[in-house]
C-alpha positions in Angstrom: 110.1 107.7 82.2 106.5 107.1 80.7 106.2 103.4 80.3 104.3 102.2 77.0 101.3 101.0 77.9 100.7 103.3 80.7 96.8 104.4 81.6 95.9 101.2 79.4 94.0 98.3 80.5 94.7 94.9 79.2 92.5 91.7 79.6 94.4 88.5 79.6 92.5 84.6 80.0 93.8 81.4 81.0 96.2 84.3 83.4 97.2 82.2 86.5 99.2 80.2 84.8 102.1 79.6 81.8 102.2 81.5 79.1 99.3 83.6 80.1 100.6 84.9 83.7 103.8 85.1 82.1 101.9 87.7 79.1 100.0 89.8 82.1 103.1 90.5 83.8 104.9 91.4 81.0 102.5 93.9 79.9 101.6 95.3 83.9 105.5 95.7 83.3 105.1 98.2 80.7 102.5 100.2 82.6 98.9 98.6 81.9 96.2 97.3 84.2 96.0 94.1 83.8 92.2 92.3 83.9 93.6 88.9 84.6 90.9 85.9 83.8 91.4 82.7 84.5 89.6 79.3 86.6 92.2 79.3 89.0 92.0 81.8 92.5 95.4 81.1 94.0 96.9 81.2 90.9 95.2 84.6 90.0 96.5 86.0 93.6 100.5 85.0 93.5 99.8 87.0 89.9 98.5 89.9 91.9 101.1 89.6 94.2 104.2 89.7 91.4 102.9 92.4 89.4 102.4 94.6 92.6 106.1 94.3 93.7 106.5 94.9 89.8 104.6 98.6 90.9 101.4 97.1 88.8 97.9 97.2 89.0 95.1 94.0 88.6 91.7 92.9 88.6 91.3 89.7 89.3 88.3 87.7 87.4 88.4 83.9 88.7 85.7 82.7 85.6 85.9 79.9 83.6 85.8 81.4 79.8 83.2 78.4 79.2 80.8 80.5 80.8 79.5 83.4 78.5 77.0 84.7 80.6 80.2 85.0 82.9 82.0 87.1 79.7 78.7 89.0 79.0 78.8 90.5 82.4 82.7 90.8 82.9 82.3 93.5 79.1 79.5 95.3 80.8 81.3 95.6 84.5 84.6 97.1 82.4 82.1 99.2 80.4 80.9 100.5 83.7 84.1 100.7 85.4 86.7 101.9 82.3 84.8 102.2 79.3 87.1 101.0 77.2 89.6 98.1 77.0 93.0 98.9 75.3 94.5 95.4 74.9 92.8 91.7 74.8 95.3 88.6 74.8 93.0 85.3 74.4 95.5 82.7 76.1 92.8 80.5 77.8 92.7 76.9 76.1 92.7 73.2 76.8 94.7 70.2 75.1 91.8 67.7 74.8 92.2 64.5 74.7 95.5 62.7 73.0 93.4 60.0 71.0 92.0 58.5 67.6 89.0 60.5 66.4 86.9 57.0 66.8 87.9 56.6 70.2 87.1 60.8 71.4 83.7 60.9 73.3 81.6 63.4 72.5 82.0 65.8 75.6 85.6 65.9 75.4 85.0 66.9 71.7 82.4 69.5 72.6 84.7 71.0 75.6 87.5 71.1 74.0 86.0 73.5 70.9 84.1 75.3 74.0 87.1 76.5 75.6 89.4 77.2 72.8 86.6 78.1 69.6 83.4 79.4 71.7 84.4 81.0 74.2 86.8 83.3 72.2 83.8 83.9 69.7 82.2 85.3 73.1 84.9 87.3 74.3 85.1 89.4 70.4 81.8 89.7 70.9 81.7 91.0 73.7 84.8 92.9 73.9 84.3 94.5 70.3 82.9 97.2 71.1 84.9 98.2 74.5 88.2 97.9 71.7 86.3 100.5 69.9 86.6 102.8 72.3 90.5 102.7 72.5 92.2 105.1 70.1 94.3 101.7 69.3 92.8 98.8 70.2 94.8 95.5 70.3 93.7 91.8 70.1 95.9 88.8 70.4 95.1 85.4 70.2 97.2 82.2 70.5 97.0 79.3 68.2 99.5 76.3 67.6 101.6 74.7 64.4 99.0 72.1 65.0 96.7 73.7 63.6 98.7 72.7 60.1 100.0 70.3 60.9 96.7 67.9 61.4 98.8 66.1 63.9 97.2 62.3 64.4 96.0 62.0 67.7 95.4 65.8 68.5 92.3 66.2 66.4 89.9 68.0 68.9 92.7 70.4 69.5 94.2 71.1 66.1 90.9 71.1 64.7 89.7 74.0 67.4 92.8 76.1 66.6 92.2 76.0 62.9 88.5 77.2 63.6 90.6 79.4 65.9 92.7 80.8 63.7 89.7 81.6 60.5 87.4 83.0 63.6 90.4 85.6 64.4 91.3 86.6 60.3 87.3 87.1 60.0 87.7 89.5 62.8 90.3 91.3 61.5 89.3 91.6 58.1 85.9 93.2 59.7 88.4 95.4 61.8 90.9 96.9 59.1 89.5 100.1 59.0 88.9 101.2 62.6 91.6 101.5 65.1 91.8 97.8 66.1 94.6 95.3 64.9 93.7 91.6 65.4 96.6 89.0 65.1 97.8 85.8 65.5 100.7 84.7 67.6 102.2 80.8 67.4 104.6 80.1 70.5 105.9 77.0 69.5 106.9 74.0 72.1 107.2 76.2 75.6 107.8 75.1 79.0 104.2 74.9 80.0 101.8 72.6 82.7 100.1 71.7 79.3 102.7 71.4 77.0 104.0 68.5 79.9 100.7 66.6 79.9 100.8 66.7 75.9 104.6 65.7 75.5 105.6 64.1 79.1 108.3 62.5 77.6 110.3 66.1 76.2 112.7 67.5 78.6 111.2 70.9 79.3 115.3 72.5 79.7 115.2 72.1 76.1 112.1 74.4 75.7 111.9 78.5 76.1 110.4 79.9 79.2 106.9 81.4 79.6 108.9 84.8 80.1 110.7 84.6 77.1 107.6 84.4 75.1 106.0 86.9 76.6 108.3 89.5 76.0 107.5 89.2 72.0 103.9 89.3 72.6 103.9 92.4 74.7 105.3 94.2 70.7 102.0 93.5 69.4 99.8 94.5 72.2 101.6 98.4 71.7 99.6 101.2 70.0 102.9 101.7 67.8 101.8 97.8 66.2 100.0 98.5 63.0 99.5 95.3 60.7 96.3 93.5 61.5 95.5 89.5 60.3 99.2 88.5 60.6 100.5 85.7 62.1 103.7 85.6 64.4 105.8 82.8 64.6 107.8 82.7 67.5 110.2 80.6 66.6 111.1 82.4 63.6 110.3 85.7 64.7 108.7 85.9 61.6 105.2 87.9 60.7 102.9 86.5 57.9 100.0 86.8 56.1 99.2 83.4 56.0 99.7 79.9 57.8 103.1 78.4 57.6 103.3 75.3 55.9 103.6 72.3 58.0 
């Protein structure tokens, strides 16, 4: 039996880890080769190591998404090596710092909106026109109901994925009539290493797996997914045209 996304490659960041290894597996599951980026090596190699016993196939990229020379090269190496890229799931992101805005240094500010604004800027940029080349391209990024919820203390954070969230809708409303579909996808609370430092305090049994929420991103990573600027709320299993309301 033919498995979906067989013969198509799928980049993933922020993959040795959470919700993002948990997303790369699920999709070497249904047939693609994964391009798994992320900081971590060891993490990057048990992922290699679970999606071969899975029958899957990977390439490991251990770069930090901050550095967009790093992304420059990694779209010109697939450009050499598959000339296209089918799928692209931007996972990679930080919390930030758990503060007053008066109290947030500058750095933290500026790496915070580096990892979870800039660098995905970079990677459409760069992976644009490698989509193109797909007869259905597929882009997916992650954001959080914090984004609406201006939630006090998380400003570097909810203010990235808001700026998130408009740099994506741009992109898909540039996109609408060529063969890529750009969405949104919110995963609520999930039992993740960051999700822990955020909320140390929530018992994690209460919270859906990594898994669980991969299995409803893998939907809108298919060829057969047509709408474009939506955004999917896990929770709900709802898809939108807009930002939920706090």
């Amino acid at each position: 039996m033919t498995k979906p996304l067989a013969s198509r490659i799928a980049l993933v960041t922020g993959a040795s880890r959470g919700i993002g290894y948990a997303t790369a597996l699920a999709l070497a599951k249904a047939g693609a080769h994964i391009v798994a980026v992320a900081r971590t090596q060891g993490g990057l190699e048990e992922l290699d190591d679970a999606i071969r016993a899975e029958g899957g196939s990977a390439t490991l990229v251990p770069l930090n998404i901050t550095d967009l020379d790093g992304l420059s090269r990694l779209g010109a190496a697939l450009h050499e090596r598959h000339g296209k890229l089918d799928i692209l799931v931007g996972n990679a992101g930080v919390a930030g710092p758990s503060s007053p805005l008066g109290h947030i240094e500058l750095k933290a500010w500026n790496d915070t909106m580096a990892t979870n604004l800039t660098a995905n800027f970079q990677l459409i940029r760069c992976m644009e026109p490698l989509l193109q080349q797909s007869d259905a391209g597929r882009a997916v990024f992650l954001t959080s109901g914090t984004a609406s919820k201006a939630s006090a203390y998380r400003g570097p954070y909810a203010v990235s994925k808001t700026a998130l969230e408009t740099l994506v809708r741009v992109w898909a409303n540039e996109t609408v009539t060529t063969n890529i579909r750009v969405n949104l996808f919110n995963p609520g609370p999930v039992r993740t290493h960051m999700r822990a430092i955020v909320m140390p305090g929530e018992d994690p049994e209460t919270l859906d797996t990594p898994a669980q929420v991969a299995e409803t991103i893998v939907p809108l990573c298919l060829p057969s997914w047509t709408e474009t600027g939506k955004f999917y709320d896990y929770k709900t299993g709802k898809v939108m045209g807009f930002h939920p309301p706090p």
